[in-house]
N, C-alpha and C positions, 0 to 999 in steps of 0.2 A: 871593159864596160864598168868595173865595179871602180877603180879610179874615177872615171869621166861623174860617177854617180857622187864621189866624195865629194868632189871639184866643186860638183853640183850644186851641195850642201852646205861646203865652205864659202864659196862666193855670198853667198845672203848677209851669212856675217860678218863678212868684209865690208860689206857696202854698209850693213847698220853701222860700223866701228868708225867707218870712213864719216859716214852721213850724223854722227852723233858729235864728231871733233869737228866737222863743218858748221855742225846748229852751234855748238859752244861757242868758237868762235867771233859766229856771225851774231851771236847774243854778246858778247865783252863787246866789241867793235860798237853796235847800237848803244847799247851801254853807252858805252867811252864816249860817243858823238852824242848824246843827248849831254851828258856831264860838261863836258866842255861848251854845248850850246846853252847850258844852262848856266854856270857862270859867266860868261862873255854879255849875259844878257844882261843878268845884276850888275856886271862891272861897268857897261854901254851909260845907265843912267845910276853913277855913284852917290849923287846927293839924295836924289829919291830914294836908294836902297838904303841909305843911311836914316835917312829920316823915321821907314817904314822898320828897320830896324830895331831904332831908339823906341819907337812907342809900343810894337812887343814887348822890347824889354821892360818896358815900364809896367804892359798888363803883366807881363809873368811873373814878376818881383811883390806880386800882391800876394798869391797865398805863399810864396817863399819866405817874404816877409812874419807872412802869418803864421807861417810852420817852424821859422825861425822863436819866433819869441814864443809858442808852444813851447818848442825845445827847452830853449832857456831857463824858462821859468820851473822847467820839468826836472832839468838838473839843479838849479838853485835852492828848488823845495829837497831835492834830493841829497845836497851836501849839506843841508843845514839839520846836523844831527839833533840840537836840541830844540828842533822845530816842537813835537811831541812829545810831553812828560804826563806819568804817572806818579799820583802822590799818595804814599802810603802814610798812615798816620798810626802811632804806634800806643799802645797803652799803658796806662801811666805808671806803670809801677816795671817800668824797662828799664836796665840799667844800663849805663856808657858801654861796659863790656860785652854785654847781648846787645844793643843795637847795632856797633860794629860789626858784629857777629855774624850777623843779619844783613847786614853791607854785603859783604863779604861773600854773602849764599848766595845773594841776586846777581850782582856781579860778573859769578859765576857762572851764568846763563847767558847762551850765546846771542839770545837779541836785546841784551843790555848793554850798551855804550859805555854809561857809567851812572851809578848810583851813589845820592850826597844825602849823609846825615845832618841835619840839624835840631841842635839839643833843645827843650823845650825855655832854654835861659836864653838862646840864640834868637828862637822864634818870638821870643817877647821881645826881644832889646830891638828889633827889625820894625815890629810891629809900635813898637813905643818909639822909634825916629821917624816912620813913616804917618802913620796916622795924626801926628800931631797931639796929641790926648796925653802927654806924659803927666803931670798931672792926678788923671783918673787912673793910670795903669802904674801910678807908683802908690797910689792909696788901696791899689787888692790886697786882701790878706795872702790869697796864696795866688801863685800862676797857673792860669787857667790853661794855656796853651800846653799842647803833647807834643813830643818829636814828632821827627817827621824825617820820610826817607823820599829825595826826590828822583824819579829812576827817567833815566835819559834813551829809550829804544835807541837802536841801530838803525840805519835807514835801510834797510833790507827788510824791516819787520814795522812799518808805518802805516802797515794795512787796519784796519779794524778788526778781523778775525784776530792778526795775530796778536794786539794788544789787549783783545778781551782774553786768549789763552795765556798771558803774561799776567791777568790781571785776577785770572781765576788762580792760577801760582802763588801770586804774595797771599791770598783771602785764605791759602791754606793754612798760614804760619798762624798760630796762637799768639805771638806776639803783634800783630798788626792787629786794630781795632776794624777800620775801615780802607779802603783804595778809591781811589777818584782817579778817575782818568779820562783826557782830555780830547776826546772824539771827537767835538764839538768842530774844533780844529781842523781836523784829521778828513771831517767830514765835507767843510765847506772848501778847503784847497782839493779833494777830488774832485771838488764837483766841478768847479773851476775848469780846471784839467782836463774835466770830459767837453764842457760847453768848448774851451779853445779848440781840441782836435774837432769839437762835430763844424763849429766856424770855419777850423783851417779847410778843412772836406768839402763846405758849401761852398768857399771862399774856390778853392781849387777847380772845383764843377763850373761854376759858373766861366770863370777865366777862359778855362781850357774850350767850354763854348761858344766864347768871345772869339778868340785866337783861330778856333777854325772858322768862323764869320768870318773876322778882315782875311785873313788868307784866301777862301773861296772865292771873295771880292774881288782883291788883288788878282791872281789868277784867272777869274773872271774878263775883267779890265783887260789884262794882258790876251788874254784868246780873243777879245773881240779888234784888239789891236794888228793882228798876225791876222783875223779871218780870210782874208784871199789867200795868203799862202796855205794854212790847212787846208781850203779847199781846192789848190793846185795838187797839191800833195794825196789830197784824197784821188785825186780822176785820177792823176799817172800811177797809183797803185798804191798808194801806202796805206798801212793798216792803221786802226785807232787808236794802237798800241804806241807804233811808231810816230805818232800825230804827237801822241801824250805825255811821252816819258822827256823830253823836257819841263814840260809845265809841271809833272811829278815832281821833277828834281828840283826846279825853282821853290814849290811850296815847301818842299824837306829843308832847302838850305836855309827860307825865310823862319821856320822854325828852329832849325838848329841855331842857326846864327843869332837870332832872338833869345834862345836859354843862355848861349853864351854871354849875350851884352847882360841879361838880367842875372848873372851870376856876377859878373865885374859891378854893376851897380849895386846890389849885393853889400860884397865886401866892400865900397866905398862908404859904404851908410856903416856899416860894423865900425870898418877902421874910425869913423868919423863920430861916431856913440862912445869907441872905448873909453875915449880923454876921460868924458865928465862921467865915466862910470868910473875910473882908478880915481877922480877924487871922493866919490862914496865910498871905496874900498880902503881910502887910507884915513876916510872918519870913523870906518867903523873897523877900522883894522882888522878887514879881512876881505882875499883877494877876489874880486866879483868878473868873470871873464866871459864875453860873450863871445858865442861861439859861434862859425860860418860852419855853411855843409860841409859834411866829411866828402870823403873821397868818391865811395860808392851813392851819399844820397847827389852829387852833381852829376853823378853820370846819370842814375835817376832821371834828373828834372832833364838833360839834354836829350834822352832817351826820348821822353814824353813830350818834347817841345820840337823834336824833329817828328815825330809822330803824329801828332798836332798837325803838322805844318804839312803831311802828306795827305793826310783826310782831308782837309779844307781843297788841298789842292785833286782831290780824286773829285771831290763834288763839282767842283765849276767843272772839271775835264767831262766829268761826264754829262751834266747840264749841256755845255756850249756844244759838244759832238756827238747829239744824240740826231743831230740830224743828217750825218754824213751815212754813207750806204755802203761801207764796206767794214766789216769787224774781224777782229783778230780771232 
């Protein structure tokens, strides 16, 4: 008896074990047959799917574009080390050997680039070629202009905090009279900075709301085109589930397939900018390179544009079979 009771207890979960590699199964299998109904369907009408294609990619390639030249310009301000200088100006009774000196200190601080003396004979002979007035600036009795230390931040340190603490540093020295420093700058390219990202964000939003509109469309279109067969499907028994997961997979692939044309269109527009960008780069001799998405932000945008393309596609699916009478 006490077997026959084990027997008992073991069979239930036999049958889960059994009934569980059954459900697996027969879920891969729907799977697989929606997959392949869903391609077969894009590939039946290639010039339309091509079409419908191309003009994804064209809505997607707007905030990539947009995110793009964010980038760009994010690392252009960023290699360009002497974007932002601080100028110390020093008092006059400083000699060649303490202003050096004093080079030399600043220098030594890690968010200095590099720091240039110029003697107060320098700063007149500059200011006497540029201004034009040679004339009036050879008739002064004595030279009015002070050295001057011009200090070059790091780009690691192009914040405003940290060049007001750089800047409270030089005002310690007894040898500097005053600091100026160039925030002005510092100010209007972040702002810049933040208007592109909050553009490339609305720019993105709107897209991606666009993308699920034609896709729901599409899909749309296409359910009213199939309507007798869903609703054959519906009466011999199938669920809404099984009704849908092609049209799912169709909107997934119209998204995916759309990040990928708007990544190829992408880099065609890159490649085709680089030419007449390397010849600014060899007038101002130095090398200016624009950059496509890396590796991790394209899987990004595919992620999101296959993503896309499956909400757009959940909406019509559930729109057009709300009226069938059987649910999963």
């Amino acid at each position: 008896m006490t077997v026959n009771t084990n027997a008992k207890k073991n069979k239930p979960l036999f049958q889960r074990e059994l009934s569980f590699s059954k459900l697996w199964a027969h879920w891969l299998s729907a799977h697989g047959m929606a997959f392949r109904l869903s391609v077969r369907d894009l590939l039946t009408h290639p010039l339309t799917t091509l079409l419908t294609l191309l003009s994804l990619a064209v809505t997607l390639s707007l905030p990539g574009a947009s995110y793009l030249t964010y980038k760009n310009t994010k690392l252009l301000l960023a290699g360009w080390d002497k974007g932002t200088t601080i100028t110390a100006f020093l008092n006059e009774n400083i000699s060649l050997e303490q202003a050096h000196e004093l080079v030399r200190a600043v220098e030594a601080r890690e968010e200095v680039f590099e720091a240039v003396y110029q003697s107060p004979e320098q700063a007149l002979q500059e200011f006497r070629e540029l201004s034009g007035l040679k004339e009036v600036i050879d008739s002064l009795p004595t030279n009015p202009l002070p050295g001057v230390i011009t200090i070059y931040p790091n780009q690691g340190f192009q914040k405003a905090s940290s060049l007001s603490q750089l800047q409270g540093f030089l005002q310690a020295f007894p040898e500097i009279e005053s600091v100026e420093i160039d925030l002005d700058w510092v100010q209007k390219m972040n702002a810049y900075l933040h208007f592109g990202k909050a553009l490339t964000l609305v720019i993105g939003l709107l897209v991606a709301l666009t993308v699920i509109l034609v896709i729901a469309n599409i899909i749309r279109l296409t359910l009213e085109r199939h309507k007798d067969e869903t609703e054959v499907l519906s009466l011999i028994g199938a669920t809404k589930y099984f009704i849908a997961r092609p049209f799912l997979y169709r909107g997934f692939w119209y998204g995916l397939l759309g990040g990928i044309f708007s990544f190829g269109l992408l880099s065609i527009v890159i490649d085709y900018l680089q030419k007449p960008m390397d010849k600014l780069s060899f007038l101002y001799q130095q090398p200016f390179l624009i950059y496509n998405l890396s590796l991790s932000e394209t899987f990004i945008l595919l992620l999101i544009s296959g993503g896309l393309g499956l909400i757009g596609a959940s909406i019509a699916v559930r729109s057009q079979l709300s009226n069938l009478n059987r649910y999963a």
